[in-house]
C-alpha positions as CSV (number, residue, x, y, z in Angstrom):
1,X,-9.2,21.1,60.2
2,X,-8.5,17.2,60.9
3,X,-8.4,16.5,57.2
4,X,-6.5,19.9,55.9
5,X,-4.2,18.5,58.6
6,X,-3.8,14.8,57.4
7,X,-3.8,16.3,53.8
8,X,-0.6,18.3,55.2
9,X,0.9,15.7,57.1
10,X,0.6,13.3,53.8
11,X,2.3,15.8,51.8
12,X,5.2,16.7,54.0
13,X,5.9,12.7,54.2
14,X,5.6,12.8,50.2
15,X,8.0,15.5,50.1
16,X,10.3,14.2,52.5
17,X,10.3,10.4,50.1
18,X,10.8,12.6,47.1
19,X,13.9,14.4,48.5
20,X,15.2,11.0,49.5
21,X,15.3,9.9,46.6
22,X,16.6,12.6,44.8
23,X,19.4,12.7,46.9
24,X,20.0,8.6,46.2
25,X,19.4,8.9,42.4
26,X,21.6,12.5,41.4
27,X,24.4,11.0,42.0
28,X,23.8,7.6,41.2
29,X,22.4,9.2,38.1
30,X,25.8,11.2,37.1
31,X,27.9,8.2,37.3
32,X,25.4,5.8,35.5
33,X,25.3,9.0,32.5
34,X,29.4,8.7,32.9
35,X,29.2,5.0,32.5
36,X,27.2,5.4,29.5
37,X,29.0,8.4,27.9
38,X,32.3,5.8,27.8
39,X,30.4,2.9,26.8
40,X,28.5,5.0,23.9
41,X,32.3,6.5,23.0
42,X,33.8,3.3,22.4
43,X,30.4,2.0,20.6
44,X,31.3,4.7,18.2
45,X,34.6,3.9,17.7
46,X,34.0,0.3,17.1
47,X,31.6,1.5,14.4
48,X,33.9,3.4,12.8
49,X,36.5,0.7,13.0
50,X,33.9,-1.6,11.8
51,X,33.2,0.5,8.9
52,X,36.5,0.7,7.6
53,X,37.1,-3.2,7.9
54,X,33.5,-3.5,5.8
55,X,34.8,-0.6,3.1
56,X,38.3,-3.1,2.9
57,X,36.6,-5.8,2.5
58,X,35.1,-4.7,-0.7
59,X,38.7,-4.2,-2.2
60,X,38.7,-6.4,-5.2
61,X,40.7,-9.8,-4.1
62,X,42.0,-10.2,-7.5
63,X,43.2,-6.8,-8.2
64,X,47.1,-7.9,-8.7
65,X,46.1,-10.7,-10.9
66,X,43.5,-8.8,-13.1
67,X,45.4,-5.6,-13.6
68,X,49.1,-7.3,-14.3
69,X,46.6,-9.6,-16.6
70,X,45.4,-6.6,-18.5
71,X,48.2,-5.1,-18.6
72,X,50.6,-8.0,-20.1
73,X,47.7,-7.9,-22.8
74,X,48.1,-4.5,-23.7
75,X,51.8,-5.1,-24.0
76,X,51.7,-7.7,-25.9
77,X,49.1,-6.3,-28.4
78,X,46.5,-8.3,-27.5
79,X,44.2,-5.7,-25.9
80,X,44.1,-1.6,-26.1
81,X,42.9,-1.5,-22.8
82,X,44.8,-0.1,-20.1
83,X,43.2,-0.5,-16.3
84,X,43.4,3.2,-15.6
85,X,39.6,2.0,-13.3
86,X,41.1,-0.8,-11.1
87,X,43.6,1.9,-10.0
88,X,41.3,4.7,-9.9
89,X,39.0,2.3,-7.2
90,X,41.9,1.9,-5.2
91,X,43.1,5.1,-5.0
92,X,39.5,6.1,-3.8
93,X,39.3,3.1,-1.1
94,X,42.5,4.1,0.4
95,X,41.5,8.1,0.3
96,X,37.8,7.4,1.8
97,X,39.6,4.7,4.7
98,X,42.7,7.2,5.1
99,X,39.8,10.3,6.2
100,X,38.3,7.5,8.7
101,X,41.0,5.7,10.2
102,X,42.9,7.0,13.9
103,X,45.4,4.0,13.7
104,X,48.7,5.2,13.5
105,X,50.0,2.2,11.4
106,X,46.7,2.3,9.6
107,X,47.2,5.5,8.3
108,X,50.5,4.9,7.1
109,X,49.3,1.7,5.4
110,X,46.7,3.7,3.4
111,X,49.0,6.5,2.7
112,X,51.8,3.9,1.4
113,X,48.5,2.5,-1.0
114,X,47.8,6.1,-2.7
115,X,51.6,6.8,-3.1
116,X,51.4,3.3,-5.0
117,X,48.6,4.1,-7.1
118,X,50.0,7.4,-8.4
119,X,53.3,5.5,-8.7
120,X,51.5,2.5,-10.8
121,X,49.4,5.3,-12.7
122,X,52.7,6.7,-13.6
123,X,54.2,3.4,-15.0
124,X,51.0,2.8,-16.8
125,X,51.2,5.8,-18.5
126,X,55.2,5.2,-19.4
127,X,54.0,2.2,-20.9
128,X,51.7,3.8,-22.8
129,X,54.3,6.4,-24.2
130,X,56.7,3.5,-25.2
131,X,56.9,1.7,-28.2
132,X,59.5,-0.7,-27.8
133,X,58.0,-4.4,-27.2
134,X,61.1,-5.7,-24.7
135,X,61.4,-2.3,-23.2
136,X,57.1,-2.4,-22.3
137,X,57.8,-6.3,-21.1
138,X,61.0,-4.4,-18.8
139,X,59.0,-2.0,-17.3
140,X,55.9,-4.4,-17.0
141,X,57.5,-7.1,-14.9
142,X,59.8,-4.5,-13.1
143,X,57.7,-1.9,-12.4
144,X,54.1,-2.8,-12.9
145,X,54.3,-6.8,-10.9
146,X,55.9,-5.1,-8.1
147,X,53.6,-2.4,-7.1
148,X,50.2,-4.4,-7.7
149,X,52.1,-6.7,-5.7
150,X,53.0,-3.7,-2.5
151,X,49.3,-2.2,-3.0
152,X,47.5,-5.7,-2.1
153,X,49.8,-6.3,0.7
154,X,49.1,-2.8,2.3
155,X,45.7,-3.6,2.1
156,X,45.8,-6.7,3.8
157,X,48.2,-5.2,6.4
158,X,45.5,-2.4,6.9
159,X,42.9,-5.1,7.5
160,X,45.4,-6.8,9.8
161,X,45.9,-3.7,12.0
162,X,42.2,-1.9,12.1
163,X,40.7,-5.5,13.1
164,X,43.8,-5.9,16.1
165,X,42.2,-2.0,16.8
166,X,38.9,-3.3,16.7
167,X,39.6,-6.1,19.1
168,X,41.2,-3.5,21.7
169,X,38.1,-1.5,21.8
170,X,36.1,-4.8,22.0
171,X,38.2,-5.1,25.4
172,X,37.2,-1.6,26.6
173,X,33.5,-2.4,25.7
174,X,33.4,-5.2,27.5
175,X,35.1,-4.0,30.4
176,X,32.5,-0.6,30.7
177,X,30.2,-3.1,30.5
178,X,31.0,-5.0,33.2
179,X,31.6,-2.0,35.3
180,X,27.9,-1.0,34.1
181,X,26.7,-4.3,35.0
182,X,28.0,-4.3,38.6
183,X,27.2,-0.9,39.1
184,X,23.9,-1.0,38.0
185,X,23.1,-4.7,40.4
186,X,24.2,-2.6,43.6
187,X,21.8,0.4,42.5
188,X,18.9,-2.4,42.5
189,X,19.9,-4.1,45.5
190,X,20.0,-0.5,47.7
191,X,17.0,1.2,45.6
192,X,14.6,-1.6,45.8
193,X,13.6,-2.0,49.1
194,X,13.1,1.8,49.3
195,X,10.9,2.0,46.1
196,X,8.7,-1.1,46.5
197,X,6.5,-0.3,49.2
198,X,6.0,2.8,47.1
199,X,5.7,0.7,43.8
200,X,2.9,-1.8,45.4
201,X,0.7,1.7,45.9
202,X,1.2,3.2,42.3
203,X,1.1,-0.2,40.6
204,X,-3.0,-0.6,42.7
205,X,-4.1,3.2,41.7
206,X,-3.1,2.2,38.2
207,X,-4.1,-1.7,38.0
208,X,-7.1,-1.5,39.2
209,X,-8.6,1.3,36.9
210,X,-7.0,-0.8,33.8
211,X,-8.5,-3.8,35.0
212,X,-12.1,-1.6,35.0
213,X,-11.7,-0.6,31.5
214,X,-10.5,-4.0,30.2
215,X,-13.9,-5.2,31.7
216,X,-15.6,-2.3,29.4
217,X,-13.5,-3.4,26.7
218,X,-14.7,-6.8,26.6
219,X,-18.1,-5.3,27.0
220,X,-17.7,-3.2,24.2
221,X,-16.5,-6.4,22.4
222,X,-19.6,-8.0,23.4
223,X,-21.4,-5.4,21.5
224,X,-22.5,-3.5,24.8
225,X,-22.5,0.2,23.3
226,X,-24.8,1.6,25.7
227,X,-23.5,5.0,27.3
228,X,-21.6,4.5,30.9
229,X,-19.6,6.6,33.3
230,X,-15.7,6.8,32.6
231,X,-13.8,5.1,35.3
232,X,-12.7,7.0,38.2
233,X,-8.9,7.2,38.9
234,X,-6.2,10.3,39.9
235,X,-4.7,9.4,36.8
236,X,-5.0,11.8,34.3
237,X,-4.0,9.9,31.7
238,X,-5.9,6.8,32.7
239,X,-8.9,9.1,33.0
240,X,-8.4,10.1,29.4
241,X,-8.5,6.9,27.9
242,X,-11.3,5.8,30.1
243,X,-13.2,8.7,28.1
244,X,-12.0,7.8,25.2
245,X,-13.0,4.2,25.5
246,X,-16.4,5.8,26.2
247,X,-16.4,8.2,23.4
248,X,-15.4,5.5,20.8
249,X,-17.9,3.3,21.4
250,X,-20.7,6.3,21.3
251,X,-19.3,7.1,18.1
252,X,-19.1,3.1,17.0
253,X,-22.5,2.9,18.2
254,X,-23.2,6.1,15.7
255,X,-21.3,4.3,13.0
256,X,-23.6,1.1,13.0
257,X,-26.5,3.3,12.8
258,X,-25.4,5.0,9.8
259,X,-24.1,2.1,8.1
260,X,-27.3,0.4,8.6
261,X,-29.1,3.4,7.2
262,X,-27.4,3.1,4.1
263,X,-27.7,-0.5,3.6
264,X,-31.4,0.6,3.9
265,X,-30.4,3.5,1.6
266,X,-28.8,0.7,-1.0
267,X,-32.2,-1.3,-0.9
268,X,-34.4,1.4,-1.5
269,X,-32.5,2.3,-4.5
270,X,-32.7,-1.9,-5.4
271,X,-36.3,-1.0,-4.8
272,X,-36.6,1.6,-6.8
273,X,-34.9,0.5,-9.7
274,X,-36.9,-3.0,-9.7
275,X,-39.9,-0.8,-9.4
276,X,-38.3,1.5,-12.6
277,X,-37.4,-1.2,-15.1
278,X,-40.2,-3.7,-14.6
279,X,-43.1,-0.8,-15.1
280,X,-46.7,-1.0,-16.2
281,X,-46.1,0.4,-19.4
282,X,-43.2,-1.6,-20.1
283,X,-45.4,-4.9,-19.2
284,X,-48.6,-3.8,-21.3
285,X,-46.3,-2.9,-24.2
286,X,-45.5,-6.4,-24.1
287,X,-48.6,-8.3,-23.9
288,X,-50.1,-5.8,-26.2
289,X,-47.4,-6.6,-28.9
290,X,-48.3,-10.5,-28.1
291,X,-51.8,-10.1,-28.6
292,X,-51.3,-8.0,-31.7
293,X,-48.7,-11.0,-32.9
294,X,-51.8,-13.7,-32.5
295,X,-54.4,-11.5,-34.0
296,X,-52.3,-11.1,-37.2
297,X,-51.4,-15.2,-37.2
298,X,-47.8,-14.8,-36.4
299,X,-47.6,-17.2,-33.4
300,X,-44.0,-18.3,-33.7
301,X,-43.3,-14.8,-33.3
302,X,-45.7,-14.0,-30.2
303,X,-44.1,-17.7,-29.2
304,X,-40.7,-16.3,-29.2
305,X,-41.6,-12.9,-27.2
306,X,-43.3,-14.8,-24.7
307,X,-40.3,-17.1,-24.1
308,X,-38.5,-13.5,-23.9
309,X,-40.9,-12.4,-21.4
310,X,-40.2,-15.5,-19.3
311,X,-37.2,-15.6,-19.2
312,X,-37.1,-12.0,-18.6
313,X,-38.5,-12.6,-15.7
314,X,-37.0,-15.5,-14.6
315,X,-33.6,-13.7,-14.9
316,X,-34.8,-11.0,-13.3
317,X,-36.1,-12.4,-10.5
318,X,-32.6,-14.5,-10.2
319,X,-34.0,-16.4,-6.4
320,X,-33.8,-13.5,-4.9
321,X,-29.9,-12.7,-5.2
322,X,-29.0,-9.3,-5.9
323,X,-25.2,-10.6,-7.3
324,X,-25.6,-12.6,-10.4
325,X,-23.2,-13.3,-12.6
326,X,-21.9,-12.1,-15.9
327,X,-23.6,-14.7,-17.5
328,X,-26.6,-14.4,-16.2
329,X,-26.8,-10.8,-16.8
330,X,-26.4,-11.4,-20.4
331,X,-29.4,-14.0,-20.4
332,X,-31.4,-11.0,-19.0
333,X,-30.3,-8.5,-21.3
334,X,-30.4,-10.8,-24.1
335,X,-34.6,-11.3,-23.0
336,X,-35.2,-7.8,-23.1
337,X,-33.5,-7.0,-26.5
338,X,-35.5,-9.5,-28.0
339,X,-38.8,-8.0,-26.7
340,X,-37.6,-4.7,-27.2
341,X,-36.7,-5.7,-31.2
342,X,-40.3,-6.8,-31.6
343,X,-42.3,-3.9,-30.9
344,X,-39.0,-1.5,-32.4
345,X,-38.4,-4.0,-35.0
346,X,-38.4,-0.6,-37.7
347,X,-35.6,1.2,-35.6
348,X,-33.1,-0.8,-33.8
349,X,-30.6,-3.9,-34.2
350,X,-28.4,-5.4,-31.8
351,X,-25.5,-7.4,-30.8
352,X,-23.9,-8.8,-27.9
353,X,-20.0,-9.2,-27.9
354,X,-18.9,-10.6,-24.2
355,X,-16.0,-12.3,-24.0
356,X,-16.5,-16.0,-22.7
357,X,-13.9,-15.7,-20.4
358,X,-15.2,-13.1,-18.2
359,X,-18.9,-14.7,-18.2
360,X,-17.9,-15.6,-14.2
361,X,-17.4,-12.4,-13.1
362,X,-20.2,-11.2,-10.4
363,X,-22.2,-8.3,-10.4
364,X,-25.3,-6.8,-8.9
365,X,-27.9,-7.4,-11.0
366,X,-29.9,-5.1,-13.7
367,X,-26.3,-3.7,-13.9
368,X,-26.3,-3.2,-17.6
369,X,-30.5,-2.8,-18.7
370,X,-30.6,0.7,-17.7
371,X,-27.5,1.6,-20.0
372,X,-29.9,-0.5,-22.9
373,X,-33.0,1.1,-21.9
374,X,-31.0,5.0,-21.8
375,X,-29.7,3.8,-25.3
376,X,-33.0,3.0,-26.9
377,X,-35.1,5.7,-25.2
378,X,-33.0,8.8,-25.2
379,X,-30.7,7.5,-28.6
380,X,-32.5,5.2,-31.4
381,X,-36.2,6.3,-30.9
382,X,-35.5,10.2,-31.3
383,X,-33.3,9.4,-34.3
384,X,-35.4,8.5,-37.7
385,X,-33.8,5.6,-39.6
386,X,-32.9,2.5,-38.1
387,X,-29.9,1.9,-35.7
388,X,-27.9,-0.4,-33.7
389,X,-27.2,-1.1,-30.2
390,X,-24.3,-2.9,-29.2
391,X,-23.1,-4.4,-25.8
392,X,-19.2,-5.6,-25.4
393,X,-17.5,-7.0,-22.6
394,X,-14.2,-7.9,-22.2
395,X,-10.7,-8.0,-20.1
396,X,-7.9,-4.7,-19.9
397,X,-5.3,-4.8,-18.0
398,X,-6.7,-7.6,-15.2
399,X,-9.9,-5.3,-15.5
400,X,-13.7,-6.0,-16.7
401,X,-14.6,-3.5,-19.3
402,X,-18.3,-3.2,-20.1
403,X,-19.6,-1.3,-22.7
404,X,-23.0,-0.5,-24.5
405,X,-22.7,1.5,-27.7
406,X,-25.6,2.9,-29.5
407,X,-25.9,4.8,-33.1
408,X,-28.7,6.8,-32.2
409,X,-29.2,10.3,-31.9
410,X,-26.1,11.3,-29.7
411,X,-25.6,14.1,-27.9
412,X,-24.5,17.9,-27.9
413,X,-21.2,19.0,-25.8
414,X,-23.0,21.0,-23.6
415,X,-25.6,18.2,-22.9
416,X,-23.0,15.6,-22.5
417,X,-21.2,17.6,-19.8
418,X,-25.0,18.3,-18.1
419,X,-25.6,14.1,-17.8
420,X,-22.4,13.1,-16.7
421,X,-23.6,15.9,-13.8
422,X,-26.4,14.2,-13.1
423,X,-25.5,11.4,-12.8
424,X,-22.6,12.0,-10.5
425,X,-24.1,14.2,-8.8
426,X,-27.1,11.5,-8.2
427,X,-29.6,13.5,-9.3
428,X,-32.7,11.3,-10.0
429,X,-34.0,12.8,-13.3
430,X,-31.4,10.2,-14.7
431,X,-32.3,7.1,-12.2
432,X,-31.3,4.4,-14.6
433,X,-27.8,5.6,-15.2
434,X,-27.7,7.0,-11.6
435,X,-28.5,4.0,-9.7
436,X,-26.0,2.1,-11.6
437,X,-23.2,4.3,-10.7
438,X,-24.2,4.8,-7.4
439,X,-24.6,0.9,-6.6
440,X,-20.8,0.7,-8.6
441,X,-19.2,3.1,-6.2
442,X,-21.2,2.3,-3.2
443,X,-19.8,-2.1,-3.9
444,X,-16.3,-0.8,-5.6
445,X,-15.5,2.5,-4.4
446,X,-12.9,4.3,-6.0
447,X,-11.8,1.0,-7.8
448,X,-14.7,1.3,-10.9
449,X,-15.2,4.1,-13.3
450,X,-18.6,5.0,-15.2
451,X,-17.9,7.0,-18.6
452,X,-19.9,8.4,-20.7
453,X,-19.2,9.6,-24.5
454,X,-21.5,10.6,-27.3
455,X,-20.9,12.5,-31.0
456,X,-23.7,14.2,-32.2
457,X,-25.6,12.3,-35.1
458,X,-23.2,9.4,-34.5
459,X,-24.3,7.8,-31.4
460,X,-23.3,7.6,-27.7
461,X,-20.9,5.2,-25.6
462,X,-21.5,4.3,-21.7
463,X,-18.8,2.6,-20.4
464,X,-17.7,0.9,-16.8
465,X,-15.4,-0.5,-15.4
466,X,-14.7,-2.6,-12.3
467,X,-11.6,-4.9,-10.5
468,X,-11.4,-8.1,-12.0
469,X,-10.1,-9.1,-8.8
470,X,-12.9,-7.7,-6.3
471,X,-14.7,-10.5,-5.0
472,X,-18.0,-9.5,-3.8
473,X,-21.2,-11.7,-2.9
474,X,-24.7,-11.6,-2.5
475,X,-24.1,-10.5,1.5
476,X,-22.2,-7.5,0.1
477,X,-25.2,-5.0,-0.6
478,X,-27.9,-6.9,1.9
């Protein structure tokens, strides 16, 4: 009963200091919204005045001297160009400021200006329709000089006038201003003392649940996502964020997780494709063809592969980076088309075309072997007759264009349209050309391409291409 009683009591005194202050601020309200009506009327006007004076303004200062100009020189012979334009943008200054412009003497002064225009158009034309040279030079200096003369001075006189307008409601501004001003000083000076004691109260319940979740910001900062309770306030709003502070870092915490999963996700596939290209078969291949070399006496030859092999793997292994560059993958490529041509020596030729100037460019490495290996395996060994593999690399349009051709076996339509599936669709029966464009999009996003073309009996075309301004390192896919 004690506390339904001091809830009661609390809420009559609340009610009470509301009606208070309702009955201070209605009327103090209506005159301030008075105040502000005639302040915001004569803004308007002096915007409109303003306006008119800018749209003057941009009345061409030498319109008497270039129309009488031109039209002395169509008089005289000189020119066949009358200025029917020059009056044509005056008529349409004065029309547009006549539609805008309250000033009495304004008004007339734009009114005078298109009577002058349709006067001087009238001239012009009577000009035009006579023949005689002294009568032209008659009508010219009596007629034409005079009017260009009237419509620049009306001009001026309308400038004269709106900006004597414009400084009168300047006056008015300032004065609802003042009036404003004072008004608004006496407000504080009677309001405050009432409202402060209340203010000191709202200002705790609100300061002290911000300065909680600033402390759980900084946390948070820290990189203390562990789950806690929201903080506790009357404030709904307050209370809102406070869960939403919570609920962001639950899902930030979420976020890390998953991104660290796919960095684990990006490795594997590393992994995997490490595991893929350097295989057992591919290794005893190798040494077999060496062995087979020595046995037959060609040791420059088994020599040459085993520098291959070296430096095969020496590329390969590149310290441990997983971002080489251009150059470098071309060193490893180059290795493995020279082992590769030794045991297919009947079947395949190649050729490397990289432009120099691109050589700097970083990639992750083992970018380009799968495309080689796909184009030997799957397009010059199931084709009879020898053929030739081809790698290019070069700039378009600020991007890196890489490209392995091969004239092998190519590829159906139908099949064509079932690899590029695959391979965006990730599917791992094609992990060469799959992990390539996955590790593309996964470092480039929607910034690369990965193409793939093929005419049957004439070969097939793989294609990427990434931003030749992305700048990625070695930390990028770790």
């Amino acid at each position: 009963m004690t506390s339904s009683r001091n809830k009661a009591g609390k809420n009559t005194v609340r009610g009470k200091m509301y009606r208070l202050l309702l009955q201070m601020f209605i009327p103090i309200a209506g005159i301030f919204i008075i105040i502000f009506a005639m302040i915001v009327t004569r803004n308007l006007m002096y915007a409109s005045v303003s306006g008119n004076i800018v749209k003057a303004s941009g009345f061409n200062q030498n319109f008497k001297n270039e129309v009488d100009n031109q039209m002395y020189l169509y008089v005289t012979g000189y020119s066949s160009d009358i200025p029917w334009e020059d009056v044509a943008s005056a008529r349409t200054l004065a029309g547009d400021l006549l539609k805008n412009t309250s000033n009495p003497e304004g008004r007339k002064a734009m009114m005078n200006v298109l009577t002058l225009c349709e006067n001087l158009s009238t001239y012009m034309q009577r000009i035009e329709r006579t023949k005689a040279y002294d009568e032209r030079m008659d009508q010219l200096e009596t007629n034409i000089y005079g009017i260009t003369q009237l419509i620049e001075d009306y001009i001026y006189s309308y400038l004269y006038y709106e900006a004597g307008e414009m400084a009168s409601i300047q006056k008015q501004i300032d004065l609802w201003l003042t009036i404003e001003i004072i008004f608004v000083v006496a407000v504080m000076l009677i309001v405050t003392p009432v409202v402060l004691s209340r203010a000191v109260k709202i200002s705790r319940s609100i300061t002290d649940p911000i300065m909680a979740m600033n402390s759980r910001v900084e946390q948070i900062g820290g990189g203390d996502l562990s789950p806690q309770t929201p903080v506790e306030t009357d404030d709904v709003n307050l209370a809102l964020l406070s869960t939403g502070i919570e609920d962001m870092a639950a899902r930030l915490d979420k976020q890390i997780e998953l991104n660290r999963e796919e960095q684990i996700k990006l490795r594997d596939i590393e992994l995997s494709l490490i595991q893929a290209q350097i295989n057992p078969h591919f290794l005893y291949n190798t040494l077999d063809a060496i062995v087979w070399l020595i046995e037959i006496g060609k040791n420059e030859q088994a020599e040459k592969m085993v520098t291959s092999l070296s430096s095969y793997f020496r590329s390969f292994l590149s310290d441990g980076r997983d971002i080489v560059t251009l150059a470098e993958e071309k060193m490893h490529i180059q290795s493995y088309l020279e082992i590769q041509q030794v045991r297919y020596i009947d079947i395949m030729e190649y050729d490397i075309d990289i432009d120099p100037s691109i050589e700097k460019t970083k990639l992750p490495k083992m970018t380009l072997q799968p495309l080689i290996e796909n184009a030997i395996y799957h397009g010059l060994k199931p084709k009879r007759g020898k053929g030739r593999i081809i790698v290019k690399g070069y700039k378009e349009e600020g991007d890196i264009v890489l490209k392995v051709f091969d004239t092998g076996l190519g590829m159906e339509s139908s099949e064509l349209e079932d690899l590029k599936k695959r391979v965006l669709n990730e599917d791992t029966t094609s992990f060469g050309l799959t992990s390539a464009y996955k590790r593309l999009k996964l470092l480039y996003g929607d910034d690369c391409s990965f193409d793939i073309e093929s005419t049957p009996g004439e070969g097939t075309s793989i294609s990427m291409k990434i931003p030749g301004k992305a700048v990625i390192d070695d930390e990028t896919i770790l």
